[in-house]
matplotlib code that plots the C-alpha trace (Angstrom):
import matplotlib.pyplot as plt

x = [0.0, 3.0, 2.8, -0.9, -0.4, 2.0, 0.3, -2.1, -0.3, 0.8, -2.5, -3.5, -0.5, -0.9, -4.8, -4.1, -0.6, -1.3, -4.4, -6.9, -4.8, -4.4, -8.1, -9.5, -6.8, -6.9, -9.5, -12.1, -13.9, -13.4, -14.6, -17.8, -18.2, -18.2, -15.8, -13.5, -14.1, -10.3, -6.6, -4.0, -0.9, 0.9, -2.1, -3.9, -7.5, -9.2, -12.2, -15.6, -18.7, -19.8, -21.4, -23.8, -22.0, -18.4, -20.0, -21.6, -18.9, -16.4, -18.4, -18.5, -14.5, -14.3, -16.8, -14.3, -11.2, -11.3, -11.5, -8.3, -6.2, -6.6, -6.2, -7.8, -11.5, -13.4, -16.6, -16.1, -15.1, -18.4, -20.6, -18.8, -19.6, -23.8, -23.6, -22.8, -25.1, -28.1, -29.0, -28.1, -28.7, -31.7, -35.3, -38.2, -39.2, -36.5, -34.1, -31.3, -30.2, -27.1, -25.0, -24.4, -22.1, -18.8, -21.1, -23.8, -26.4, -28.3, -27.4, -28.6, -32.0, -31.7, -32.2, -29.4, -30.4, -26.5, -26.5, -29.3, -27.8, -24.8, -26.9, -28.3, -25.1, -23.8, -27.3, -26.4, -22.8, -24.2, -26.7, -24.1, -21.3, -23.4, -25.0, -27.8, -29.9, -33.6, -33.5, -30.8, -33.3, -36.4, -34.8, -33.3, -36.6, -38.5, -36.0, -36.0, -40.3, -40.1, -37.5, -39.7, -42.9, -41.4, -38.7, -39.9, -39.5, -42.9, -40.6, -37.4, -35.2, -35.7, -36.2, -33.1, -35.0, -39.4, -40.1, -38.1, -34.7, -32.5, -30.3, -31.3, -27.6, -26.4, -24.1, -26.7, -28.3, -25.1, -24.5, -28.2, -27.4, -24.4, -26.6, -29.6, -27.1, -25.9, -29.1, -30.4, -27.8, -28.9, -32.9, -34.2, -37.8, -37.0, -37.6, -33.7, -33.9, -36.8, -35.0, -31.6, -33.0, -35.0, -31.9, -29.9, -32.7, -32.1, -28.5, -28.9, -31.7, -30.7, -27.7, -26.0, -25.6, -26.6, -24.2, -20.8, -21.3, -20.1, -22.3, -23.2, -23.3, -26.5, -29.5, -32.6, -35.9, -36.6, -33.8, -31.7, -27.9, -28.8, -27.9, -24.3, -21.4, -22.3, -24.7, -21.2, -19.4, -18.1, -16.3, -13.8, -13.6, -17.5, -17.3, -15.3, -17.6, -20.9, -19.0, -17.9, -21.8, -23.1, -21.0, -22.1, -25.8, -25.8, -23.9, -27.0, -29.6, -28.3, -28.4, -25.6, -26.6, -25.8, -22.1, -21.4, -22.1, -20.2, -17.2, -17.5, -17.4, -14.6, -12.6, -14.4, -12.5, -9.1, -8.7, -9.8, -9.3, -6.4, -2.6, 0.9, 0.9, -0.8, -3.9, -7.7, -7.9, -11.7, -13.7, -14.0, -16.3, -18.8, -16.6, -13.7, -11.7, -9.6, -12.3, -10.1, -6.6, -7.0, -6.6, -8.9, -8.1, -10.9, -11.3, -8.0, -9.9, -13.0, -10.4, -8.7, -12.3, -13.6, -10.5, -10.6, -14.4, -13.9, -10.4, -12.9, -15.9, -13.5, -10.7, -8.9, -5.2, -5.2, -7.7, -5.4, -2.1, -4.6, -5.6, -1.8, -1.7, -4.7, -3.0, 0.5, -1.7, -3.4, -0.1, 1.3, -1.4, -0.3, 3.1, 3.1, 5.0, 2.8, 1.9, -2.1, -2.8, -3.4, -3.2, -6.7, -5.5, -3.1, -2.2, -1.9, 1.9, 2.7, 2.6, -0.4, -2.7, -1.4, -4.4, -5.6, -6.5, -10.6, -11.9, -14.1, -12.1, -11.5, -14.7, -13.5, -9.6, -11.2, -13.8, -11.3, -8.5, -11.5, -13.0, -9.2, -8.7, -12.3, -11.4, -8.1, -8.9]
y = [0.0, 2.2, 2.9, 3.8, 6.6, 8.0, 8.3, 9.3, 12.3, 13.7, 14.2, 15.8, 17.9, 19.2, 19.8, 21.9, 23.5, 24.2, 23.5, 25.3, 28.3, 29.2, 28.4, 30.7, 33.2, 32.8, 30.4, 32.7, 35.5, 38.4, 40.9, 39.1, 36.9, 32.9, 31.3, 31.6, 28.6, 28.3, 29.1, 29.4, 27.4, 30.9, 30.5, 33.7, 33.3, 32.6, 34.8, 32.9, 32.6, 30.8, 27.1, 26.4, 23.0, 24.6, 26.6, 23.9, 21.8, 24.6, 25.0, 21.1, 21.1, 23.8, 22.7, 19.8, 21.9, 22.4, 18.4, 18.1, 20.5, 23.6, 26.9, 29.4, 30.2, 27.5, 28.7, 32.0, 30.2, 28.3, 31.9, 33.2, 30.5, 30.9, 34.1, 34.3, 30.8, 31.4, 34.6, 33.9, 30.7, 29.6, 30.3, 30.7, 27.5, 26.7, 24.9, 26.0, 28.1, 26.5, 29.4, 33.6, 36.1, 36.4, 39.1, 36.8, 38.4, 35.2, 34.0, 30.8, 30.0, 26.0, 23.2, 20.8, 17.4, 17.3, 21.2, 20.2, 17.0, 19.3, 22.1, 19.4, 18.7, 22.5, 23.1, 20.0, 21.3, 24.6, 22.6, 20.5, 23.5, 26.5, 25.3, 23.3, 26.2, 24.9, 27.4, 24.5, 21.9, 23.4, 24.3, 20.8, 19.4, 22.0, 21.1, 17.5, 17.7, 20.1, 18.1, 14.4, 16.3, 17.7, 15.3, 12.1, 8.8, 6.9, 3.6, 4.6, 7.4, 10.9, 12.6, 14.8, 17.4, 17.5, 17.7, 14.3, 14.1, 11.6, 9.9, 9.3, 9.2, 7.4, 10.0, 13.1, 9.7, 9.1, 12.4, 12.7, 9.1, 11.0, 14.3, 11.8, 9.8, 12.6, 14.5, 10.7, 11.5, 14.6, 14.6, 10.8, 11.9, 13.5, 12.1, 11.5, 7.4, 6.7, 8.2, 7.1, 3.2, 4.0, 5.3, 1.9, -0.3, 1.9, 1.0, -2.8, -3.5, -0.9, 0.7, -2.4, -5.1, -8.2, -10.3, -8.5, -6.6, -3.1, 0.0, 1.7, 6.0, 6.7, 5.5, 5.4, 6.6, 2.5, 2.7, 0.3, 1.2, 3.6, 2.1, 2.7, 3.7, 5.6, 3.3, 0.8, 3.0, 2.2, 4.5, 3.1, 6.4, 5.8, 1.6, 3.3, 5.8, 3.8, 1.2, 3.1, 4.6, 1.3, -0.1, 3.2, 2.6, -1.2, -1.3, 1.5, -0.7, -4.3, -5.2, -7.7, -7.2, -3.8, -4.9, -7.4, -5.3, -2.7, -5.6, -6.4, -2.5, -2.4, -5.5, -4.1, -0.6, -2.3, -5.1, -3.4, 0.0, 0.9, 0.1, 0.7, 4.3, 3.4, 5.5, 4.9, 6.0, 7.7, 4.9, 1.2, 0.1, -3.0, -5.6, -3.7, -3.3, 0.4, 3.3, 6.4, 5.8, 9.8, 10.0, 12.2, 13.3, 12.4, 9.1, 8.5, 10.0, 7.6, 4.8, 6.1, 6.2, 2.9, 0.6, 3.0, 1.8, -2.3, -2.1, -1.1, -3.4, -6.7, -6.1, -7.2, -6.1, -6.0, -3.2, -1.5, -1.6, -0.5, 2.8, 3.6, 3.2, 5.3, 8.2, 7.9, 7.9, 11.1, 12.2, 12.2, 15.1, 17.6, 17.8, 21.7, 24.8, 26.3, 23.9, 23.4, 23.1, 20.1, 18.7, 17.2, 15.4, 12.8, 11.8, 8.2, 9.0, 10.0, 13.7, 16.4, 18.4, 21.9, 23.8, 26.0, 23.5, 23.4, 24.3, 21.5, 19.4, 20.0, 18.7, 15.3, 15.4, 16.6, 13.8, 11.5, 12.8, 12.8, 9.6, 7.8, 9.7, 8.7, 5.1, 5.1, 6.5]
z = [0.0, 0.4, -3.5, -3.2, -0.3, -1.9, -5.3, -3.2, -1.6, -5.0, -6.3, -3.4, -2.8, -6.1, -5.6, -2.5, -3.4, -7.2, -8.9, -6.4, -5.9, -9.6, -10.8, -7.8, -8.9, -12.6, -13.1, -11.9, -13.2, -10.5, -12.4, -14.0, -11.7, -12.4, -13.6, -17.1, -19.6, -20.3, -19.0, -21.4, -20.8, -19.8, -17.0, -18.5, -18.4, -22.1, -22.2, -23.9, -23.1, -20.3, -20.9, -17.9, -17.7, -16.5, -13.4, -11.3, -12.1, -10.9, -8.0, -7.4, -7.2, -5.2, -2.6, -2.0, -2.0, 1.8, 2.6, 0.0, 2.0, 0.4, 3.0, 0.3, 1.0, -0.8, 1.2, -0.6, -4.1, -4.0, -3.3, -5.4, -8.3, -7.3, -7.1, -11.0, -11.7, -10.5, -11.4, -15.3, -16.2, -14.1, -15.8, -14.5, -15.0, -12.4, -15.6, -16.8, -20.2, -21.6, -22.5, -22.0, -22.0, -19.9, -18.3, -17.6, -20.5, -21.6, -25.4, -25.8, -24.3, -25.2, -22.5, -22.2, -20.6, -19.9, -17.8, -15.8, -14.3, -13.4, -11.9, -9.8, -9.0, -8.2, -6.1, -3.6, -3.3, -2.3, -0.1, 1.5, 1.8, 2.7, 6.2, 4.4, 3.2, 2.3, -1.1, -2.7, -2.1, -3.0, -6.1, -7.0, -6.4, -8.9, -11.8, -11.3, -11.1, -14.5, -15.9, -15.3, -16.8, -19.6, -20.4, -19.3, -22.0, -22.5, -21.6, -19.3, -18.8, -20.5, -23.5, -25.1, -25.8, -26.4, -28.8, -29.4, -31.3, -31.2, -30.7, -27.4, -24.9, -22.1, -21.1, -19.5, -17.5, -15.8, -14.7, -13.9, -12.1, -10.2, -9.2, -8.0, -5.6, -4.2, -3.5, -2.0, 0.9, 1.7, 0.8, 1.6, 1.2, -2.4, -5.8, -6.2, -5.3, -7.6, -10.5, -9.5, -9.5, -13.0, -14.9, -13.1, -14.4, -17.9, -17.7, -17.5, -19.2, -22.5, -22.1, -21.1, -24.4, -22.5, -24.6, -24.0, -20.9, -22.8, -22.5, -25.5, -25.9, -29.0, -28.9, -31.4, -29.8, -28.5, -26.5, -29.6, -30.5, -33.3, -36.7, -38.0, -36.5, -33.8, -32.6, -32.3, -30.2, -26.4, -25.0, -21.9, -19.8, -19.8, -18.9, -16.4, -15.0, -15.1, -13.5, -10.4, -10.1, -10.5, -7.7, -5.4, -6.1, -5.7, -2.4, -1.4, -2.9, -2.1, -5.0, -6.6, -10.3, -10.2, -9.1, -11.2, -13.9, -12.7, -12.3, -16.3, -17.0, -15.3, -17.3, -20.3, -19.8, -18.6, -20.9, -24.5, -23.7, -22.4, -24.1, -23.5, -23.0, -19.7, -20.5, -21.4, -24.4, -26.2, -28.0, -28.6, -31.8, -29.7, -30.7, -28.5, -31.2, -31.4, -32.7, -31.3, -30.0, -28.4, -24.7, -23.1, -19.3, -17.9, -19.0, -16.6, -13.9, -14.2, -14.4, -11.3, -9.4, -10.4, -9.3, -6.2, -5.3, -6.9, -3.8, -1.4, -2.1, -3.1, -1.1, -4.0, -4.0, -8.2, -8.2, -5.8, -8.1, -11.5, -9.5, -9.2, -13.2, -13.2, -11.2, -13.1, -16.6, -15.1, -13.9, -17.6, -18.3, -15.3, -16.6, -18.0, -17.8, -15.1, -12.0, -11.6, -15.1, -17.9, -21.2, -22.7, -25.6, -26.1, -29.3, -30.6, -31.2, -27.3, -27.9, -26.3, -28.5, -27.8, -26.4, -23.5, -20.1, -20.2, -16.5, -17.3, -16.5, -12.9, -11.7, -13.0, -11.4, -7.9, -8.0, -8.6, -5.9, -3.7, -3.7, -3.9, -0.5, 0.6, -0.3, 1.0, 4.3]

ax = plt.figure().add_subplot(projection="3d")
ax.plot(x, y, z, "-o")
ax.set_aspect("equal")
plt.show()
């Protein structure tokens, strides 16, 4: 276990020491408010519009920043994040507007099933950081009742948009999935368990092919792998991810189906989709052959989390040596000119696509860092 502290310690020494300080310095907007989309590799801010994805998911990371050993004011950091949110992207409807201004003036009025899993998210970090305040709550629970009227699927799951378009994706359930758990904590009486065990029935019963174990990404409006390519496509960060959600929910529920999927997720993602770069890289085709030998970040981050939760649950010492992979393969991204930011991209060839670090991508590193700590302690 010696390996795994001290993998351990350099994620979160760089969490506390470099990562938080320069996105609360850089990273957000003090003039605006919010938070930028982008930091250059010199560490200057990239000024865009704001997607309403990047907020609560800034606001997420920085609600964990305290527990993770950073001394900066993450109380402050997450007002400061809602203070920007809720004013400009929430409609009176109580959902959220997808996109505005780096002032906050609205510009795109569109309904993302994707930004509302994450405002769920952002409302029950503000919930759980800012002394429990009912208004998080009673707003979670009006999107998620608009969201089940005007989104709900005649079979399972939810719409992508009403009226319908497809293809129908996997991907805005598993966030909704992640948002749902989380709320379950906090808000027993809510609606969060019912749809949280509706969208794990969705995943074995649809998303799940019942012949290979692999989960799909597009679906048609039946809730079958759309036709052609896309409907082929498996994605390991995602096998990953589902995987480590699955296990969560299933150890809440009882229920054994739920892990043993999650266990086959898990060989799905280590055995076809990762190679000798020590990284996950982005897609499988659903006969795990190579679609896209790219490396995304955050699908080492979902592999990090899910060997993390399969140690704990097993007590399985293999799972334990994979999640020090997963860190060193995450590790491979940090290594820039200015300490606290990332690559996105690697190439097939072992070099990084030369680009600003997204912010969006901080809600996945924290999660990860977090839950290896929370597993490890």
């Amino acid at each position: 276990m010696s390996a795994v502290h001290e993998s351990l310690a350099r994620l979160k020494h760089w969490a506390a020491e470099e990562a938080f300080p320069l996105w609360w310095s850089k990273g957000a907007d003090h003039e605006n408010g919010g938070f930028h989309e982008k930091l250059a590799q010199d560490g200057t801010p990239v000024v865009l519009p704001k997607r309403a994805r990047v907020q609560p998911r800034q606001i997420y990371s920085f609600g964990k920043a305290a527990g993770l050993g950073w001394k900066g004011d993450a109380v402050g950091a997450v007002r400061h994040g809602l203070d920007f949110y809720l004013p400009n992207y929430r409609r009176p409807d109580g959902l959220f507007r997808t996109l505005v201004a780096p002032d906050g003036k609205a510009l795109d009025e569109t309904i993302s099933f994707y930004d509302q899993a994450f405002a769920l998210l952002g409302l029950h970090t503000a919930y759980a950081t800012l002394g429990q305040d009912r208004t998080y709550l009673d707003q979670a629970r009006q999107l998620m009742a608009e969201w089940s009227k005007s989104r709900k699927h005649p079979v399972i799951g939810f719409e992508e948009a009403s009226p319908r378009v497809v293809p129908l994706c996997s991907n805005p359930h598993m966030h909704l999935f992640e948002s749902c758990q989380a709320w379950f904590a906090a808000d027993p009486e809510g609606p969060w368990g019912g749809v949280a065990d509706e969208i794990a029935k969705l995943a074995l019963t649809y998303l799940i092919d019942a012949r290979s174990g692999g989960l799909r990404e597009f679906f048609d409006g039946n809730w079958q792998p759309m036709p052609g390519e896309s409907g082929r496509i498996v994605e390991p960060g995602h096998q990953f991810e589902w995987a480590w959600l699955l296990m969560r929910w299933g150890t809440v529920r009882g229920d054994d189906k739920m892990i043993t999927a999650a266990r086959r997720l898990i060989e799905i993602g280590e055995t076809f989709g990762t190679d000798d770069r020590n990284v996950a890289f982005f897609s499988l085709f659903d006969d795990f052959t190579p679609h896209d030998k790219r490396a995304r970040l955050w699908a080492q981050t979902e592999r990090l989390k899910a060997h993390c939760l399969a140690a704990e649950l097993t007590g399985e010492a293999k799972h334990w040596d994979k999640a020090v992979e997963a860190a060193k393969g995450l590790e491979l991204y940090f290594d820039v000119a200015i300490p606290g930011l990332w690559r996105d991209v690697l190439n097939p060839d072992g070099s990084f696509v030369e680009e600003p670090a997204p912010a969006s991508s901080f809600y996945h590193i924290i999660c990860a860092i977090a839950e290896f700590d929370r597993c490890v302690r």
